[in-house]
N, C-alpha and C positions, 0 to 999 in steps of 0.2 A: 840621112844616114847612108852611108858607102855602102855598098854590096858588096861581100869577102868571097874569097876561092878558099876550099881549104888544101892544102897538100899535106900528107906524109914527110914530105920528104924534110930533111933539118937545115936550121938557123945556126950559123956558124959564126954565131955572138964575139968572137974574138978577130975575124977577117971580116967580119959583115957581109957576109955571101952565102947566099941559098945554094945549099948543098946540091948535086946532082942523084937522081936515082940511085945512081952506080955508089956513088960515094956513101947515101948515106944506108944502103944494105951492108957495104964491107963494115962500117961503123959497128952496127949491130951485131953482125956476124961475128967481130974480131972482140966486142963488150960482153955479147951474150958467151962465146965459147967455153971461158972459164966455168960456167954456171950451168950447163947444159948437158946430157950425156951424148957419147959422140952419132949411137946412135942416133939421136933427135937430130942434128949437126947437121947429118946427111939429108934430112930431110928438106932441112931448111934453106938450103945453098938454092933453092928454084922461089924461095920464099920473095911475094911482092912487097911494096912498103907497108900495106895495109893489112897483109896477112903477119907482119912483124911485129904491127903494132896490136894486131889481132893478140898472140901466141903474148906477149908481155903482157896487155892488161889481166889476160887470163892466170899467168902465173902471179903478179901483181894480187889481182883478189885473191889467190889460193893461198896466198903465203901471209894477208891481212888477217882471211877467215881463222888460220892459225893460230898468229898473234892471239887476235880476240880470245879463242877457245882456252889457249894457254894460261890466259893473263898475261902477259907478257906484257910490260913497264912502258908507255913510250920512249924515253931515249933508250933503252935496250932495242924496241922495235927498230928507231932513226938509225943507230948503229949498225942494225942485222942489214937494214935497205942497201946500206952502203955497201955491205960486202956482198950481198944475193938477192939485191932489187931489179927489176928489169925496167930503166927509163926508155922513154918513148916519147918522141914529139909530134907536135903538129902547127903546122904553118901556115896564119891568117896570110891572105895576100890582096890587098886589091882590086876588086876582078878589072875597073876599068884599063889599068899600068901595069898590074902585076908586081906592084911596088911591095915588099915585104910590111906586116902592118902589125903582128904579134906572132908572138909562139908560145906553146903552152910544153911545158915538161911534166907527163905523169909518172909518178912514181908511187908505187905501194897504191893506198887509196889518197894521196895527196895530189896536188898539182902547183906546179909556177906557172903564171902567167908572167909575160915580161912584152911591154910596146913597146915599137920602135919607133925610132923618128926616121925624117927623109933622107936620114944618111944613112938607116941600118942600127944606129946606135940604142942601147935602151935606155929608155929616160923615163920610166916606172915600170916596177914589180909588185905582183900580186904575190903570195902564197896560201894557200889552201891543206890545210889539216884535219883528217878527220878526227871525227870528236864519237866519245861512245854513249 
């Protein structure tokens, strides 16, 4: 079995190129801002990848814990993710090449998993759902 690296940083599944640092903070920055108040904003302009992806599983569970309390429907829940979910990836790499080899996208308490091939391309997806 290969030994993976993981990074923070994003799979830009449409050019096939791992995103840089820089890039994929403005990413979050400019996804999260609408959902955020501006106070927090400020906070987070020094934010690393790991503390972004920190700050979204966090709000992720809290807005799940919600749902749950509420009842809230699944496709009403799928729905709300869409407009006030906080995704966040993470990026398997190859440790020996650094060859991109998965990415995983969490969202809410769900996740995509998606491999790549040696072009970058995905050529299988997972999806993961929780269940109550």
């Amino acid at each position: 079995m290969e030994e993976l690296k993981i990074t923070y940083r994003d799979w830009n599944y449409t050019i096939y190129k791992l995103w840089s640092e820089e890039e994929t903070c403005e990413v979050y920055e400019i996804e999260y801002k609408s959902r955020v108040s501006k106070r927090v904003l400020k906070e987070m302009q020094s934010y690393t990848m790991e503390q972004w992806a920190r700050f979204a599983y966090e709000r992720n569970r809290s807005m799940a814990e919600m749902a749950w309390d509420k009842g809230i429907a699944p496709n009403e829940y799928n729905s709300l993710l869409d407009k006030i979910g906080f995704p966040f990836e993470v990026t398997a790499l190859l440790e020996f090449n650094e060859q991109p080899y998965a990415f995983i996208i969490f969202l809410g308490e769900g996740c995509s998993v998606s491999f790549l091939d040696e072009l970058g391309r995905t050529y299988m997806s997972y999806r993961f759902e929780p269940s109550p």
